[in-house]
N, C-alpha and C positions, 0 to 999 in steps of 0.2 A: 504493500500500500504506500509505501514509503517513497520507493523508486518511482511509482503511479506521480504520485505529488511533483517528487521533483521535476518528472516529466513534462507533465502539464505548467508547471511554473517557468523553466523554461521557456515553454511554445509562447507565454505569457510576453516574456520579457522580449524576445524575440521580435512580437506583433507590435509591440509597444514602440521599441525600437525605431522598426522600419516604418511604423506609421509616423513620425516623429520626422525621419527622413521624406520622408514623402510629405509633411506641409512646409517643410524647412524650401523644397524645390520651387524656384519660379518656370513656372510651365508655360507662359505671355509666349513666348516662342519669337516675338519681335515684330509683331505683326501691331500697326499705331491704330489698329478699328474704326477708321475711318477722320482720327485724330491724331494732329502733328505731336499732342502733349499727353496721350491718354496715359493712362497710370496701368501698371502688371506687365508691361512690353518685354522689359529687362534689357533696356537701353542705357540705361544711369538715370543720370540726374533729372528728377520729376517726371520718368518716364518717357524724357525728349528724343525724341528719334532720331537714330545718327547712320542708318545702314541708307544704303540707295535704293530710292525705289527704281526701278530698269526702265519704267513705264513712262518716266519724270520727263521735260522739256526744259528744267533749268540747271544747267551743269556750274557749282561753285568749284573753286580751285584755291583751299586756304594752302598759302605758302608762307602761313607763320607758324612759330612754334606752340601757339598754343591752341586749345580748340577749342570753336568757334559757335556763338547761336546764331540762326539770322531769323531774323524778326520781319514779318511783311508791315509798309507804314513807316511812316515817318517817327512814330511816339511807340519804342518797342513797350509793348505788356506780355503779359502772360497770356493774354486772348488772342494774340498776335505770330506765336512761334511758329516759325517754318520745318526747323530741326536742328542739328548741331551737323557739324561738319570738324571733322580731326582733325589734329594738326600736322602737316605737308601730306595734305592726303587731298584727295577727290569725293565729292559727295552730288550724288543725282537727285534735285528733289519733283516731285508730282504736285504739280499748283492747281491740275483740275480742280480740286474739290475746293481751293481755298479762294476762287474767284467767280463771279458769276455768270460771267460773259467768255467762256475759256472757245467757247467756239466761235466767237466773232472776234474775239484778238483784243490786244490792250494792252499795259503796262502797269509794272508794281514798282514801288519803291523798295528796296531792301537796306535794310540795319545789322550790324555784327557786334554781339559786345561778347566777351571771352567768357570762358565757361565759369572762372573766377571770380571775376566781377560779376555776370548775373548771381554765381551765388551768395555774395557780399549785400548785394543788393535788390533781392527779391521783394524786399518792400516796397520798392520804388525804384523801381529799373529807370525810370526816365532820372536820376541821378547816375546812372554809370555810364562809363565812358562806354561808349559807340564808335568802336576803330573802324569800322568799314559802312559805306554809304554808297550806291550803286542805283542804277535805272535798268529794271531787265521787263524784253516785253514778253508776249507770252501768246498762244492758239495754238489750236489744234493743227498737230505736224508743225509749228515754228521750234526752234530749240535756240535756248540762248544760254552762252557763256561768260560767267564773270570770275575777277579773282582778287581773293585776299590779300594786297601788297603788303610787305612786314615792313614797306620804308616808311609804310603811312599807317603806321599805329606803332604806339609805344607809351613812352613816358612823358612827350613833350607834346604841346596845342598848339592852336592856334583858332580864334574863331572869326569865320566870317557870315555877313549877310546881304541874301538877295536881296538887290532892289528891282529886280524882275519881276514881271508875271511868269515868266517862262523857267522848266527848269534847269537849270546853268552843275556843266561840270567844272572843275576846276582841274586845269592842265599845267605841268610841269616845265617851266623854259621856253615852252611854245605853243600856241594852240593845237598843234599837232603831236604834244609832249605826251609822257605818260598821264593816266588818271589817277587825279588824285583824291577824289570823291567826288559827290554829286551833293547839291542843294536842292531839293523842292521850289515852286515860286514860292517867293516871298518869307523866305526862311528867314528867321534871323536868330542873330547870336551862335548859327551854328557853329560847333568843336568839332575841328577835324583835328588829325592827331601826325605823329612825324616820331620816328626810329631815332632822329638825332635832333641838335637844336642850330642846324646850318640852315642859315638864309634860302629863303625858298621864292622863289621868282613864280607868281600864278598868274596865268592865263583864263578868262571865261570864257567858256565856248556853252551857246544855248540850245541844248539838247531837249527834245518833245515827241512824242508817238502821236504822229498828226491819223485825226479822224478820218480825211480826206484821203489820203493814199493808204492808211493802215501799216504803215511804215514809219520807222525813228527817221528826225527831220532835224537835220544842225546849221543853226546857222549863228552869225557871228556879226558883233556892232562893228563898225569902221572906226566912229571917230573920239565914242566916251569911256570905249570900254579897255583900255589901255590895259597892262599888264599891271599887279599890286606885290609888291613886295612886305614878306612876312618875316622875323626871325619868333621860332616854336621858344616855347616858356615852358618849364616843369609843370606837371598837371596841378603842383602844389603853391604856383602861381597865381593866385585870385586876382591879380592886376592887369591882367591881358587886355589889351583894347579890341575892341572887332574892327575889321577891314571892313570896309563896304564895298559892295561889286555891285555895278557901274562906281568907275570912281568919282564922277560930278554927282554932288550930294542932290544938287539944285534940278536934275534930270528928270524930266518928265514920261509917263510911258507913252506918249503919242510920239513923244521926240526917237525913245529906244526903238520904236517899231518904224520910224522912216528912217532911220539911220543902219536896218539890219539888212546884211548881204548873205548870200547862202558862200560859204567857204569850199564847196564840196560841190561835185556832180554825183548823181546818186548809179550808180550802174548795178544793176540786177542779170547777173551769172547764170546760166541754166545746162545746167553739164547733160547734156544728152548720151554720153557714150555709156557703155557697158561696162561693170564689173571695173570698173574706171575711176579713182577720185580726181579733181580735177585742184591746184591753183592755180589764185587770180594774181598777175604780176604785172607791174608794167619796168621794162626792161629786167633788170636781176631784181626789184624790189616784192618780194610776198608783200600782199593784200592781207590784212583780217577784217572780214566782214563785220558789218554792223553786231550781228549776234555774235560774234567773237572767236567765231572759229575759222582757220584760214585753208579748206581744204573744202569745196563741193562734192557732194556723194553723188554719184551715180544718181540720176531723175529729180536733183535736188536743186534747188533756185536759191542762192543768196544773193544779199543786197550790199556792195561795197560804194565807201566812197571816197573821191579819188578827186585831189586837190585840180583846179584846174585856174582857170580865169574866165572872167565875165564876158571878154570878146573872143575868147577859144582858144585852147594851144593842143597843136599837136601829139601826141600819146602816143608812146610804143607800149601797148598792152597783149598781153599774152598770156594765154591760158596752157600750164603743164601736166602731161600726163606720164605713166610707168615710172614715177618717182622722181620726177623733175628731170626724164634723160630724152625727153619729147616735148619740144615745146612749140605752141599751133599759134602765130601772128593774128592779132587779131585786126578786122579787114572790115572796111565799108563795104558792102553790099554792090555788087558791078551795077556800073549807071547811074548808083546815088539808090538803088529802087530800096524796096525794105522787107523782099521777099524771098528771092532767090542769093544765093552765093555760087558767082561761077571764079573760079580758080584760075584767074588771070592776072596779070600784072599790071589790068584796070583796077582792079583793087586796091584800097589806098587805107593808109593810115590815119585813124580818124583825129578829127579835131572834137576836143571835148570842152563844152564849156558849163561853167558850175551855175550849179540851178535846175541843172535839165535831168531828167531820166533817159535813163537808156537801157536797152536790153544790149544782152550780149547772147549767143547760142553756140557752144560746143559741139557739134557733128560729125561722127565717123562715116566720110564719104564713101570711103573704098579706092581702090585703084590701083593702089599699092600693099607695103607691109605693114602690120599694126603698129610700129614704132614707127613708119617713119612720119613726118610731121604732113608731107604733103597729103595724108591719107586721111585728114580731117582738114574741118574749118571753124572757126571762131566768127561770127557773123557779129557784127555790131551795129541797132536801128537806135536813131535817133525819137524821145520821146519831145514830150511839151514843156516847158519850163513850168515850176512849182510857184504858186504864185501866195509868196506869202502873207497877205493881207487877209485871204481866205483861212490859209492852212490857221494864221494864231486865232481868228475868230471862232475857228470851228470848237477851240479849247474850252 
């Protein structure tokens, strides 16, 4: 009876055990149930989702060392999370569900503040610092890429504000510099952030996902919107003055919108060949498209744009394929027409001028071998000029 006992007492402790192990397991499996923040996922912090969804059209790229939340909105909250992204890592996120128009297209504002600080300041997130700031648009089959600079977040500020309607990135040495974040219209007092505390020379360039083409639309003042000069303060600097961008305080917005020129012509790429990705180059220079990525897939249209002037300059543009060891000139249409491409030396080197649309078309003609270049055409039609008085009303 003895042995009976201890048997049983055993199976006892045994059951006890393992059922013990088995509530101890989180079984979320990582799935965010239809929510970027839900709770039991087994993601970490607050159940923030940090794997990729496959499905997603928004590719971040944090290349700092710490890891990252990004917040959809100008004002990050807890109502607001997108997910986390690791740090020097890659993360895909799925914005279908977190916008309402994901089939007719649009754009988000995104915020980044580090995994550290949201948890410092979960009281009140709009008190942490917010190292990253970005414009990404978004539809069904669009896909857009952004990325977490580490030169532009750290322990040094600096704040500026829009005196635009429009939303204004701020550029590095040049309007064509690196990004160094983005404003909302009419932002102020924003903190943008800097890796060291060396003098920073900023350009505005006025960035918008105009209603009218459903395409990002940049254009740039001539004559108030001068470049501003910053030197970054410790974050433990409460003295910081903010920049104003436009720098004439006295600037009117009737004045900003007859003063604004398009810096860019918008060229829209459509790589027709097969099994094929294409880059958009003019001479040895890679292109990165407006969505950020600098290489056309197979059956895929993106939208570059490509510094030109108001009464036109000529462009050697080129489109590469088998790994940049084929490269296909790209050519005005014979005649000037905007239909056919016939493969003669009436074909000419287009003249681009900023403002306009254009298509471009990638086509495997045949005739020859698949590498060699004569065996395709790059066709380039000239569109309408963008007419901006429309495009900011339509905002």
């Amino acid at each position: 009876m003895m042995k009976n006992n201890r048997f049983f007492t055993g199976i006892l402790v045994m059951a006890l055990v393992f059922g013990i192990a088995v509530l101890g397991c989180d079984t979320g499996g990582g799935d965010d149930s239809g929510t970027k923040t839900g709770t039991g996922n087994g993601n970490g912090t607050d159940g923030i989702q940090w794997e990729s969804e496959p499905s997603g059209t928004l590719t971040t790229l944090n290349n700092t060392s710490k890891d990252m939340i990004v917040f959809q909105g100008q004002t990050p909250n807890t109502s607001n999370i997108l997910g986390g992204v690791r740090a020097n890592s890659t993360r895909v996120f799925d914005i279908s569900d977190d916008v309402d128009d994901f089939d007719v297209g649009g754009y988000i504002i995104l915020r980044g503040i580090s995994k550290e600080e949201y948890e410092k300041n979960k009281a009140n997130l709009s008190a942490a610092k917010a190292e990253y700031s970005a414009m990404a648009t978004y539809g069904q089959g669009k896909k857009f890429r952004t990325e977490i600079n580490p030169a532009y977040s750290g322990e040094y500020y600096f704040k500026i504000t829009n005196g635009g309607r429009i939303g204004m990135e701020l550029r590095k040495n040049s309007p064509d510099g690196e990004k160094i974040g983005y404003l909302p219209a009419l932002a102020t007092n924003y903190a943008l952030y800097s890796s060291s505390a060396d003098d920073l020379t900023i350009f505005p360039v006025y960035v918008f996902y105009s209603n009218i083409s459903k395409t990002v639309t940049t254009v740039r003042a001539t004559s108030f919107a001068e470049s501003a000069s910053v030197g970054p303060r410790p974050v433990t600097d409460q003295s910081v003055q903010t920049v104003r961008l436009p720098n004439d305080p006295n600037i009117q917005w009737d004045q900003i919108v007859g003063n604004i020129v398009y810096p860019v012509a918008f060229i829209t790429v459509t790589n027709n060949v097969a099994n094929q990705s294409s880059r958009f180059a003019s001479s040895s220079k890679v292109h990165f498209a407006q969505n950020g990525y600098d290489s056309i897939n197979s059956g895929e249209s993106l939208t570059f744009e490509i510094s030109a002037t108001e009464a036109g300059q000529q462009i050697n543009l080129n489109c590469t394929l088998y790994g940049g060891t084929t490269t296909v000139a790209v050519k005005t249409a014979y005649g000037g027409t905007t239909t056919v491409a016939v493969k003669t030396a009436g074909n000419e080197t287009p003249v681009i001028k900023n403002g306009y649309d254009y298509t471009v078309t990638l086509t495997y003609t045949g005739g020859g071998e698949l590498t060699a270049p004569a065996s395709y055409t790059a066709v380039i039609t000239e569109g309408a000029k963008r007419n901006i008085t429309d495009e900011i009303t339509s905002l």
